[in-house]
N, C-alpha and C positions, 0 to 999 in steps of 0.2 A: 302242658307246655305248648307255649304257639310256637310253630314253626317260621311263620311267614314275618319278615321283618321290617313290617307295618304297623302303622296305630289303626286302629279302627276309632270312628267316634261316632256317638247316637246323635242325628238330626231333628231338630226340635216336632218331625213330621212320623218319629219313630221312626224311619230307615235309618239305615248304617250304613258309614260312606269310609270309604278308604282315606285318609290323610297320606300325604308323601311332602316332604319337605325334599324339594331340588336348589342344591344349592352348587356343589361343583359337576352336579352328572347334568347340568344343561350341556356343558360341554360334551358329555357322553349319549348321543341318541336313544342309545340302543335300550341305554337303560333307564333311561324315564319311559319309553316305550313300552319295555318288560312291566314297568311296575302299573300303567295304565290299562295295560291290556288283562294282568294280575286280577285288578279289581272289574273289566270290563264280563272276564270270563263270570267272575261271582254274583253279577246280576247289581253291583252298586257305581254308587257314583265315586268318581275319584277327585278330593280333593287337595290342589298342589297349593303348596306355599312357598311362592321365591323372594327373593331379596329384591327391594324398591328397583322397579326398572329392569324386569327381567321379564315380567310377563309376555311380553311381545314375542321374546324368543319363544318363550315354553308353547306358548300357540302356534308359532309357525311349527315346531315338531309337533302337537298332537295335531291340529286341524288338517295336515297333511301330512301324513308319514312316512313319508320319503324322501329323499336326498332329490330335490327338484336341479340342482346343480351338477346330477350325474349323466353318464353318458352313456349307461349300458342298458336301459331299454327303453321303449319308446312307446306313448299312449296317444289318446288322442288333445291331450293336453301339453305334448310337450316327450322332452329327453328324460329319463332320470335314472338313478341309482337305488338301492336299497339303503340304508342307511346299515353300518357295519358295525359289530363290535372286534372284541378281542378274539372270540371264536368264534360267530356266526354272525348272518345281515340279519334281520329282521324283514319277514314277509309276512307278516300276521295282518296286516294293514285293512284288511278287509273287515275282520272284525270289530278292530276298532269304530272304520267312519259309521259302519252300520248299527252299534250297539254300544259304542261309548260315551259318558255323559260326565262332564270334569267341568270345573268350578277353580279358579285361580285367586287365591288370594296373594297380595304384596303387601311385605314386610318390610317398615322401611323402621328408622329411630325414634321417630315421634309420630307415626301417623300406621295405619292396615286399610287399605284398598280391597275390597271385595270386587272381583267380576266376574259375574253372572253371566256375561255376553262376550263378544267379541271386543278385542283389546288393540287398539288404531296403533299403528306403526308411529314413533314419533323417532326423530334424528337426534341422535346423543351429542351432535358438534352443538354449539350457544347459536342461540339465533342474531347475534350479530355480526355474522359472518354475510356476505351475499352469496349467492346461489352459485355462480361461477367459481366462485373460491372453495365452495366446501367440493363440489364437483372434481376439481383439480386436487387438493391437497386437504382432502379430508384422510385423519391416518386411518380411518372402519373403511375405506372404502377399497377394493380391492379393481383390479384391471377391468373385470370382466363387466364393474358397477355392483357386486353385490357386496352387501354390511356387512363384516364380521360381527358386530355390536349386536343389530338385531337377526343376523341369519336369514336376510333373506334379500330378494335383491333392492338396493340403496331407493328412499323412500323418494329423491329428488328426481331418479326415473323415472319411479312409478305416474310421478305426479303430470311427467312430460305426454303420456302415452295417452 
């Protein structure tokens, strides 16, 4: 009986790689976190499957795992938090940057996205908007300029800096 409530699957390289479909716990850190680090402890790769247009979030939580928007401690890169669940934060983080290896595919209606690599921030408003307008009254974009959409901070800063 397996315990763990995971698929495994064989890689055409004969490794075996954790599968995780994320599909409402992108909203929940803590626990794509849990399930990455699951597969990180086991020695395999972990591979996620989100719904079209979601990979950017699931990057911004693995490639960094931590709440870069918090305010309880401080590195040389900045403020941040832990990222929390319902009973504990997640400080495993160290494990992960050092030993973890995940693969993102996107699942959309008609089409699957493989990324192998790092996944470019794109702005969910239409590009016929101008830059000023989404700036002002874009509804992802919170006070402080970061996206709720892709979770991290709003792509038109980024681009200022």
């Amino acid at each position: 009986m397996q315990t763990n409530p995971f698929l495994q699957t064989n890689l055409p390289d004969g490794s075996v790689a954790h599968l995780e479909a994320e599909h409402s716990t992108l909203s929940k850190p803590v626990k794509v976190l849990k399930n990455y680090l699951r597969a990180t402890k086991e020695g395999r790769e972990c591979i996620f499957v989100v719904q079209q247009g979601n990979a950017k979030k699931l990057e911004n939580i693995l490639s960094d795992p931590v709440n870069c928007r918090g305010q309880d401690h401080e590195d040389t890169n900045g403020s941040y938090s832990y990222y929390k669940g319902e009973d504990d934060e997640f400080t495993d983080t160290d494990t992960l940057l050092e030993n973890g290896d995940y693969r993102t595919i996107e699942a959309g209606e008609d089409q699957i996205e493989i990324h192998n690599e790092s996944v470019e921030a794109e702005c969910s408003e239409p590009d016929n908007h101008p830059k000023e307008d989404l700036e002002d009254f874009c509804l992802y974009r919170e006070d402080d300029g970061h996206c709720n959409t892709l979770g991290q901070p709003c792509v038109l800063t980024q681009a200022d800096d």
